[in-house]
C-alpha positions as CSV (number, residue, x, y, z in Angstrom):
1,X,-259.0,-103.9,-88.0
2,X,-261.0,-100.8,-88.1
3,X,-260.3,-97.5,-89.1
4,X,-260.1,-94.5,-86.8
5,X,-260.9,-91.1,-87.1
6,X,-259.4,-88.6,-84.8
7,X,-258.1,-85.1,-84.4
8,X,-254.2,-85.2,-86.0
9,X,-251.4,-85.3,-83.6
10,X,-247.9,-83.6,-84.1
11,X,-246.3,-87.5,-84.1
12,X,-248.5,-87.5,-87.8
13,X,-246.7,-85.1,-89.2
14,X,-244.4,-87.4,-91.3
15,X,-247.1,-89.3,-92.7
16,X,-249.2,-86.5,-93.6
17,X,-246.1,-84.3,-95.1
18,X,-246.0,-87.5,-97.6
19,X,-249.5,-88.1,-98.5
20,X,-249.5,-84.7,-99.5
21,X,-246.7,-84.5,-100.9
22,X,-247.4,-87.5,-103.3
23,X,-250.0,-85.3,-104.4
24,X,-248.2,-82.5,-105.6
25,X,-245.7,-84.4,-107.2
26,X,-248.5,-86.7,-108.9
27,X,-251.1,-84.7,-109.7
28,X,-252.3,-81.2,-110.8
29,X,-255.1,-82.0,-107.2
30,X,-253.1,-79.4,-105.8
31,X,-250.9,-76.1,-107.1
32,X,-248.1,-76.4,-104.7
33,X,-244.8,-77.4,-106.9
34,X,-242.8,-78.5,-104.5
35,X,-243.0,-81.0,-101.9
36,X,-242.5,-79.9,-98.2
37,X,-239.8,-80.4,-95.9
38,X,-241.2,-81.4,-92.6
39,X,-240.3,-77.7,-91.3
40,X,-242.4,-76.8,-93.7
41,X,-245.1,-78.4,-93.1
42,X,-245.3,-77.5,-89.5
43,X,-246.3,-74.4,-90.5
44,X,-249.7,-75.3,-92.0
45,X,-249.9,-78.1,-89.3
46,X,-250.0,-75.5,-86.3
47,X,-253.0,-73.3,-87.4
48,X,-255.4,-76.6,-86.1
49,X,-256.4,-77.0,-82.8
50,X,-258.8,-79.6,-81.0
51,X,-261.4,-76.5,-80.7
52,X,-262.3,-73.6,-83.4
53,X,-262.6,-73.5,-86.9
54,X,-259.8,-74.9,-88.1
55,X,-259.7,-78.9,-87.4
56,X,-257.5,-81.3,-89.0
57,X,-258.3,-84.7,-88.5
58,X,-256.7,-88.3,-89.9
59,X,-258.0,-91.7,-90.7
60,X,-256.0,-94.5,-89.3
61,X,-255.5,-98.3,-89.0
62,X,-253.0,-100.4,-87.1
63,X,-250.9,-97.1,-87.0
64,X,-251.3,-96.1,-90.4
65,X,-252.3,-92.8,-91.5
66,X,-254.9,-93.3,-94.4
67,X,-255.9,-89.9,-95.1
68,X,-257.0,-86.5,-93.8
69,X,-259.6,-83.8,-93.9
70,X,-258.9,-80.4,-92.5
71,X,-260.5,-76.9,-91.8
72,X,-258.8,-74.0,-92.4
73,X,-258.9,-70.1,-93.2
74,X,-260.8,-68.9,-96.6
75,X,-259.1,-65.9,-96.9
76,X,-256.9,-63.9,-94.4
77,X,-259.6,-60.5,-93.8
78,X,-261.0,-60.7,-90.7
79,X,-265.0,-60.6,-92.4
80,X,-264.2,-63.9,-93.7
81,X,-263.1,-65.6,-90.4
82,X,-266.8,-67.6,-90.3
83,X,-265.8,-69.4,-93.7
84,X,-263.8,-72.4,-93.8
85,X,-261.8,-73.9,-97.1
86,X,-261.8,-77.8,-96.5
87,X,-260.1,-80.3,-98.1
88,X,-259.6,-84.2,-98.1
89,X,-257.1,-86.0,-98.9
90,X,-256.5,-89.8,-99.1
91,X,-253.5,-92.7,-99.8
92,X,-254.1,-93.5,-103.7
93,X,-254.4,-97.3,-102.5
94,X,-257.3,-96.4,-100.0
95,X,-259.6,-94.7,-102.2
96,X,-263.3,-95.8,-102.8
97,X,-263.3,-97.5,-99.0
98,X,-265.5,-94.4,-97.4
99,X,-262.8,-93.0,-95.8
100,X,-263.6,-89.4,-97.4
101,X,-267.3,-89.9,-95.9
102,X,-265.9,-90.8,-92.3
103,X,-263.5,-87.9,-92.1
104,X,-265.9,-85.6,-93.4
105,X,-269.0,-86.5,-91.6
106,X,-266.8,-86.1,-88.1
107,X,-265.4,-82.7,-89.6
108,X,-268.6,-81.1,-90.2
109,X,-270.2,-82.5,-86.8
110,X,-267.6,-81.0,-85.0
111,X,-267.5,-77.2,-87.4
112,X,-271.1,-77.5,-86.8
113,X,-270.5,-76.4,-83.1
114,X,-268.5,-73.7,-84.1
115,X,-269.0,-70.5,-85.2
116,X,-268.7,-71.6,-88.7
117,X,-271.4,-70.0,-90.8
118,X,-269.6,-71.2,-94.7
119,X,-267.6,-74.2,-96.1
120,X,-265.8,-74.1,-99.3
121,X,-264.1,-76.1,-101.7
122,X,-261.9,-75.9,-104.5
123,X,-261.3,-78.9,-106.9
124,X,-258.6,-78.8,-109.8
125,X,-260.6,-80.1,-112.6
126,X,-261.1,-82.9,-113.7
127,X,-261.7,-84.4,-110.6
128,X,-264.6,-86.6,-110.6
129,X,-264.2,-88.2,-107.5
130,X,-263.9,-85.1,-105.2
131,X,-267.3,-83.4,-107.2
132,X,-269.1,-86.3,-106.0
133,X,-268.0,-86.1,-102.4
134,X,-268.5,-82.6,-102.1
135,X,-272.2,-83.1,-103.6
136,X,-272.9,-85.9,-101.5
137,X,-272.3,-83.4,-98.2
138,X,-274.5,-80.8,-99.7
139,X,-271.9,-78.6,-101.6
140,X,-273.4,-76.7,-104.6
141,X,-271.1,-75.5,-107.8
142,X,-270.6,-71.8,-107.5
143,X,-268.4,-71.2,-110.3
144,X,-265.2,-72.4,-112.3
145,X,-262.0,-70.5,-112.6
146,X,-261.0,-70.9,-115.9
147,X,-256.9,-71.8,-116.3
148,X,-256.5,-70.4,-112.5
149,X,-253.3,-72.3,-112.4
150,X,-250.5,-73.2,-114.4
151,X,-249.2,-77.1,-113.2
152,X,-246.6,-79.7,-115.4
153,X,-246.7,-77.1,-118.3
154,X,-251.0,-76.7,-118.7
155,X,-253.3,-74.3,-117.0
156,X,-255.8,-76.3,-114.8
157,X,-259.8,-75.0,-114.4
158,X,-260.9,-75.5,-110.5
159,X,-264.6,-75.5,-110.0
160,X,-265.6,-73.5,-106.2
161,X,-267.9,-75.8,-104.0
162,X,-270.4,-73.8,-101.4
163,X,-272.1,-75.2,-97.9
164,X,-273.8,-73.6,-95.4
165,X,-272.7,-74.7,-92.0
């Protein structure tokens, strides 16, 4: 069965409040600490919309949500509101598949319709896998926080990812 790409609907919220969580509990990938309640997670699902800037979109088969790339603010000043921060993230069993590629080729198709002028990326290092996907859609290294965060009692180095739109 193939997979699907399409824009994320309030019904995934479940799914996606646990691949992400997974994540935080797993991995230094992101800095939140503690996994979401569902409430919570409502409240970074409603800034997407089917038009704009800020997208989210999921990968799934046979009803199962396989991953996700999304579009959201950089920063909250209004000067910044024509850069994006994107992200992916994926099922730990799915990984090496081409999901990443499909959700991000249909997430930049659709930002470049909008008045979108900057992407960005921040990957918690080491992260091999996300440098390479981020280079292979024209990112460039723009610099590394050193010890930016503090995760599971070490400070993690992210490395900032730039693409024009």
């Amino acid at each position: 069965m193939s997979v699907q790409i399409r824009p994320a609907a309030i019904a995934d919220l479940p799914a996606l409040t646990d691949l992400y969580n997974h994540y935080i509990v797993n991995t230094p990938t992101t800095f939140d600490i503690e996994p979401y309640t569902l409430e919570g997670r409502a409240v970074w699902f409603s800034q997407f919309a089917l038009t704009g800037r800020y997208r989210l979109l999921v990968a799934e088969q046979a009803g199962d949500i396989l991953g996700y790339a999304c579009s959201g603010p950089f920063k909250a000043k209004r000067a910044y509101e024509t850069s994006v921060e994107v992200s992916i993230y994926l099922k730990a069993d799915t990984k090496g598949r081409g999901l990443g590629t499909a959700l991000y080729i249909e997430l930049f198709e659709q930002l470049e319709t909008e008045d979108v002028h900057r992407a960005y990326a921040g990957v918690t290092l080491p992260n091999e896998a996300s440098q390479i996907i981020h280079e292979k859609f024209g990112f460039e290294s723009v610099g590394v926080y050193r010890e930016v965060g503090r995760k599971f009692g070490q400070y993690w180095d992210v490395e900032w990812f730039e693409k024009a739109i």
